[in-house]
C-alpha positions in Angstrom: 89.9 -10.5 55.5 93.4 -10.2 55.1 94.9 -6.4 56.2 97.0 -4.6 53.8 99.8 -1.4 54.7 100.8 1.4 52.8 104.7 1.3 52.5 105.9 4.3 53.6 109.1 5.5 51.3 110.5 9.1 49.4 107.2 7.9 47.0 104.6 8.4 49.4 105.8 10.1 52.1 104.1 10.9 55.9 103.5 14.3 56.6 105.1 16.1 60.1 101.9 15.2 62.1 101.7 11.7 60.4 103.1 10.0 63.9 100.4 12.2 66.0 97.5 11.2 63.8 98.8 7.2 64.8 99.1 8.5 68.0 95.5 9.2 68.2 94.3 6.4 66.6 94.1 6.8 63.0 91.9 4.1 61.2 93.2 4.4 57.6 95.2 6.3 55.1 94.7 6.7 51.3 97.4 9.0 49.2 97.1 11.9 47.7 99.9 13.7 46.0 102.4 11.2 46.7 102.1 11.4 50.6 99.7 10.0 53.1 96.4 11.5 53.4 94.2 10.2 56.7 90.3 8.2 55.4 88.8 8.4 59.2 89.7 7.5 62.9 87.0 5.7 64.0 84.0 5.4 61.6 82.8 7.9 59.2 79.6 8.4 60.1 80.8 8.6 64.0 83.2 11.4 62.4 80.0 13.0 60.1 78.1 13.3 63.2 80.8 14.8 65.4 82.2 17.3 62.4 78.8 19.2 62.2 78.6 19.1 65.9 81.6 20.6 67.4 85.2 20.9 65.8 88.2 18.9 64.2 91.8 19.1 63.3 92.9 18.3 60.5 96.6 17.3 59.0 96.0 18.2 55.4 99.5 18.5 54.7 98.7 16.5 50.8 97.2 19.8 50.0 100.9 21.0 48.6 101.6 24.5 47.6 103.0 25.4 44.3 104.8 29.1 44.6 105.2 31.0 41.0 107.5 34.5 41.9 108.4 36.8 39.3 107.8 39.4 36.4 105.4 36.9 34.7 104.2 35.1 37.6 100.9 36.6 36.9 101.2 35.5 33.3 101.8 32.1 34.5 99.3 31.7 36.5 96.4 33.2 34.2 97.6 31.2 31.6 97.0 28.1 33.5 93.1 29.0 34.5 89.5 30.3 32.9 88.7 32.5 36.0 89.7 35.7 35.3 92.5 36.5 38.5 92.9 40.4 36.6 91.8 42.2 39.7 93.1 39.4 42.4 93.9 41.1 45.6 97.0 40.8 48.4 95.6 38.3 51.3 92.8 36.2 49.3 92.0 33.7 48.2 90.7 32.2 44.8 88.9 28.7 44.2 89.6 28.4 40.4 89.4 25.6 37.7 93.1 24.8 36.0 92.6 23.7 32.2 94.6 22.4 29.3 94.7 23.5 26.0 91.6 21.3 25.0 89.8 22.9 27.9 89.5 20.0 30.1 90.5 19.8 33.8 93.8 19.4 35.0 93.3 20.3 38.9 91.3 22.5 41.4 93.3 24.4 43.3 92.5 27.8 45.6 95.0 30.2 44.9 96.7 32.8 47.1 97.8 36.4 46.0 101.0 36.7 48.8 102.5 39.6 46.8 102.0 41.0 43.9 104.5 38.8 42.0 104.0 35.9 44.5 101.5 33.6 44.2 100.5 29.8 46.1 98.4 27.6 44.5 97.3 24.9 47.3 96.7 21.8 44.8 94.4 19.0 44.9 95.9 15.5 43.3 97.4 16.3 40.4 100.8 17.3 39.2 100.6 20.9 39.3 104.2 21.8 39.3 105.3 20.1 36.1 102.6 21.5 34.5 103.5 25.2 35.3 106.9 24.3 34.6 106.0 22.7 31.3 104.4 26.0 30.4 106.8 28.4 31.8 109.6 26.5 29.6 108.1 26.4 26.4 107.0 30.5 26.5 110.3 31.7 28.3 108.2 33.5 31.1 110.6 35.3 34.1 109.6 33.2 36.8 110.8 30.5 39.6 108.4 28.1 40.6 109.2 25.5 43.3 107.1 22.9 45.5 106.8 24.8 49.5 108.0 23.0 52.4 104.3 24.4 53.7 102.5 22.1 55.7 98.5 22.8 56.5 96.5 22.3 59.1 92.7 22.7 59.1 90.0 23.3 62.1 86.9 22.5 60.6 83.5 22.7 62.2 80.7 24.9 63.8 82.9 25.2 67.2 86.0 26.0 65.1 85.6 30.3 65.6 85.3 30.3 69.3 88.9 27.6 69.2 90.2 29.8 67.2 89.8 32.6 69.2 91.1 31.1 72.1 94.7 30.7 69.8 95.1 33.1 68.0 93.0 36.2 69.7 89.7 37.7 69.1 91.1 39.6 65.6 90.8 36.2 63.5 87.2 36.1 64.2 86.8 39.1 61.6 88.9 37.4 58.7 86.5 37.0 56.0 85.3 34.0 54.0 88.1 32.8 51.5 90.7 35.6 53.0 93.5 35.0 54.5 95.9 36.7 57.1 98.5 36.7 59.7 98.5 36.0 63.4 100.9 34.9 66.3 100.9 32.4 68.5 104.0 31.7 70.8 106.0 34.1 69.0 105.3 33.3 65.1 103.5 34.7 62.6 101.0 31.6 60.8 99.4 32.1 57.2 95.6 31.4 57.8 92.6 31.4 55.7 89.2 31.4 56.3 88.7 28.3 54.2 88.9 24.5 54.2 87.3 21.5 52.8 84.3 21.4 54.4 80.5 23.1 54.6 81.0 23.5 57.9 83.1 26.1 58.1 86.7 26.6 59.5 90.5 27.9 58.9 93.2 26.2 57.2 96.5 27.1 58.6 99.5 27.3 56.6 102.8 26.2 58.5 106.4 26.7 57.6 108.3 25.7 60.4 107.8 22.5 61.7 109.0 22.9 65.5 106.3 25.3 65.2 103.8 23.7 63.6 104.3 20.6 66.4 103.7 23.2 69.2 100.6 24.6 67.7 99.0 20.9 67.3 100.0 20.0 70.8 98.7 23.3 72.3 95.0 23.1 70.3 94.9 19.4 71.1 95.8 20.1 75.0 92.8 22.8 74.8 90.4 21.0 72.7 88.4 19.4 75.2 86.7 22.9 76.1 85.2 22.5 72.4 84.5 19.0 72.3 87.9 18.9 69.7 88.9 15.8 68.1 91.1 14.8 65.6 89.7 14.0 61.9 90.4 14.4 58.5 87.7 15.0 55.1 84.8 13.4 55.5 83.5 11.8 52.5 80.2 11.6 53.7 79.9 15.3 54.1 81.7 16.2 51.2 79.7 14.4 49.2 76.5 15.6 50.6 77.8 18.9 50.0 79.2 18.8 46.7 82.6 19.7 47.3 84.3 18.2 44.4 87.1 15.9 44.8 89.6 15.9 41.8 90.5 12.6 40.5 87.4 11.1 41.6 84.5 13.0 40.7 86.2 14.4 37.5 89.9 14.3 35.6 91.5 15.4 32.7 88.4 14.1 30.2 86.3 16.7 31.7 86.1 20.3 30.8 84.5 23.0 34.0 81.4 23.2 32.1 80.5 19.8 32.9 81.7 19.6 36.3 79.3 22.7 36.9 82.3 25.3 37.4 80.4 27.9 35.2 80.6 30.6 37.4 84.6 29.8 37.4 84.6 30.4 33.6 85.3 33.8 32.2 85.2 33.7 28.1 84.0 37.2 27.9 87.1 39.2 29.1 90.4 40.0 27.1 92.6 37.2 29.4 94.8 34.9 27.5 94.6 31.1 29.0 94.9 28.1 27.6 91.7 26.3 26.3 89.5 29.3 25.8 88.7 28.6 22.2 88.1 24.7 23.5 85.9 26.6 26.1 84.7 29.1 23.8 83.3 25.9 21.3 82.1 23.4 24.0 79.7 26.7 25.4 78.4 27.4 22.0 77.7 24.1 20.8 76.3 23.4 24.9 77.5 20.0 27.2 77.0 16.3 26.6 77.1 15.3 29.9 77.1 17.3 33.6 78.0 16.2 37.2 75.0 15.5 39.3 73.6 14.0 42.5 72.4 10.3 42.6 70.6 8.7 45.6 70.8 4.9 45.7 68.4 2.6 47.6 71.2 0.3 49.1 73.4 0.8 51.9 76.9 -1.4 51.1 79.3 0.5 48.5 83.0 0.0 47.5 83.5 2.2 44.3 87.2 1.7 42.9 86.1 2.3 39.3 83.0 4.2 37.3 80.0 1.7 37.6 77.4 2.4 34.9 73.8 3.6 35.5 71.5 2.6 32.6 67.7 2.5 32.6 65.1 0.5 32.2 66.2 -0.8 28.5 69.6 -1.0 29.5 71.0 2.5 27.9 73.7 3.8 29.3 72.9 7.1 31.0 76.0 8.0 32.8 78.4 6.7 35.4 79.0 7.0 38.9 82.2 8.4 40.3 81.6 8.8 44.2 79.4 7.6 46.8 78.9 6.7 50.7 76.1 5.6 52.5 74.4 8.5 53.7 73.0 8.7 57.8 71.4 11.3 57.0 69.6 9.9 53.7 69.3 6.5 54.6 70.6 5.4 52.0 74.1 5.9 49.0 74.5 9.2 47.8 77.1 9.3 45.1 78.0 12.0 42.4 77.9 11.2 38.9 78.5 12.3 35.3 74.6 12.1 33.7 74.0 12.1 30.2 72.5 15.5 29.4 69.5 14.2 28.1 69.0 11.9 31.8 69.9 15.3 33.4 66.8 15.7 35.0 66.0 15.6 39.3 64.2 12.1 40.0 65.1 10.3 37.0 65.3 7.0 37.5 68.3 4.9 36.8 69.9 1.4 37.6 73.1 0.3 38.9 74.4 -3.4 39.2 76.3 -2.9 42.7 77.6 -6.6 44.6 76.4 -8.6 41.4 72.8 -7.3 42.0 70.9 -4.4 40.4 69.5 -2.0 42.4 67.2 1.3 41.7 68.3 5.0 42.2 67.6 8.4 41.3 69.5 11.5 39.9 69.1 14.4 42.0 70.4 17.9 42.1 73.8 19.2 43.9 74.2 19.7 47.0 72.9 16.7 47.4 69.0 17.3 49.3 
């Protein structure tokens, strides 16, 4: 089969670390807000294995930071999401669902409280910045908003807290779940949360200064072996099997948080202005159509590049999958999908016509188990 390349060009553009990931053997790239996100070194399930093992570092640079600063900044940013951010406190951090004014998704960031008029929203893949721009315009809100030049590394995995450690001092090992803080190595102060995009838990390190940033790769590469450290990237195995929801694949703008099981996310009850409440406020009372859920597939080959339909046994459509790997673990594709509400139901049966043949599967509950 003949290889393609990703051109490399001010539209997708390589991150500071993108020449040490090649370095180090980096099997494939896919982009992700316009710059080059690594897919694996090796294999996957070689990566899978090794991730809830020991520890990995990450160049996770895609995820880029939108800062809002000012008078309204708050404003801004409550505008922009369901969860109510009222109370949000200096140094942490906030996984939250960003909606339009019909209430669907537009992104699903985890938001940082810097200052109390200074606020980072880490982005998945979406346009973030014109939308907060967009809406900062039209309602004349005192603020400055601007793309960082923050780039973000992540050590993900059970051996991450003792690697850690050995960096940045024994004092990290008391940051909290989704805080975040400040520590020193060789002179300068990093941003680090306890956080990352994983279920294996880990730090994602925000970087500012690139010299910097080169010498604090090196250094955690050159004492890695201790931990068994390798370099990796998201696992999409994992993150499947663990729900973590990937924006633009598992759901996009035609889905509102109710149905991508955000609930929890969703605060309708308060007296906080954002846009979509009364969509939100409507699609709760009259209940969802459709939800995200687990599938498990009795195959092992998938390459998904579109929705592929799942119908059952008298060919009705019951809903469609959006993401799926073969499992290791499962023996088999796990995938998640957006099920019909009436088909919403653990080990309902389903079928799916994958590589021109139809094959049998099951809907099963998230995390996938």
């Amino acid at each position: 089969m003949k290889k393609f390349e990703i051109s490399k060009n001010r539209r997708v553009r390589v991150t500071p670390y993108t020449s040490r990931l090649e370095k180090y053997g980096v099997g494939g790239y896919t982009v992700y807000n316009h710059m080059l996100l690594p897919t694996h070194f090796k294999s996957l399930e070689e990566e899978y294995f090794h991730l809830k093992k020991d520890v990995q570092l990450w160049d996770v640079s895609v995820q880029k930071q939108i800062e809002v600063t000012g008078t309204d900044s708050y404003k801004l940013v409550q505008l922009m999401t369901c969860r109510d951010l009222s109370s949000a406190k200096i140094l942490k951090c906030y996984y939250v669902p960003l909606i339009d004014g019909n209430g669907n998704m537009i992104n699903d960031p985890l938001i940082l409280k810097v200052e109390d008029m200074k606020w980072r929203i880490c982005i998945a893949d979406s346009d973030v910045l014109l939308y907060a721009k967009g809406i900062a315009d039209s309602m004349k809100l005192r603020v400055k908003i601007h793309e960082t030049n923050i780039s973000t590394l992540a050590v993900q995995g059970p051996k991450s807290f003792e690697l850690m450690s050995k960096v940045f001092g024994e004092n990290i090992s008391k940051l909290k779940f989704f805080n975040f803080n400040y520590y020193k190595f060789g002179g300068v102060d990093f941003m680090i949360s306890k956080s990352g995009f994983s279920k294996q838990g880990g730090y994602e390190i925000y970087i500012q200064d690139t010299a910097s940033g080169h010498k604090l790769y090196d250094y955690i590469i050159k004492i890695g072996g201790e931990f068994n450290l390798k370099p990796g990237c998201p696992n999409a195995i994992e993150r499947i099997e663990g729900a973590l929801l990937s924006y633009g694949n598992d759901m996009d703008n035609n889905d509102n948080p109710f149905e991508c099981g955000l609930d929890k996310y969703i605060n309708l009850e308060s007296n906080i202005e954002f846009l979509g409440k009364k969509a939100l406020q409507k699609a709760k009372s009259e209940g969802i159509k459709r939800k995200l859920m687990g599938v498990k597939i009795n195959d092992k080959n998938i390459y998904l590049t579109k929705e592929e339909k799942l119908f059952d046994d008298k060919q009705k459509t019951i809903g469609f999958l959006r993401s799926a790997v073969y499992s290791p673990r499962f023996k088999m594709i796990v995938g998640i999908a957006m099920i019909n509400r009436d088909y919403c139901k653990v080990s309902q049966k389903f079928k799916i016509n994958l590589n021109n043949k139809i094959i049998s599967g099951s809907v099963c509950s998230l995390p996938i188990n």
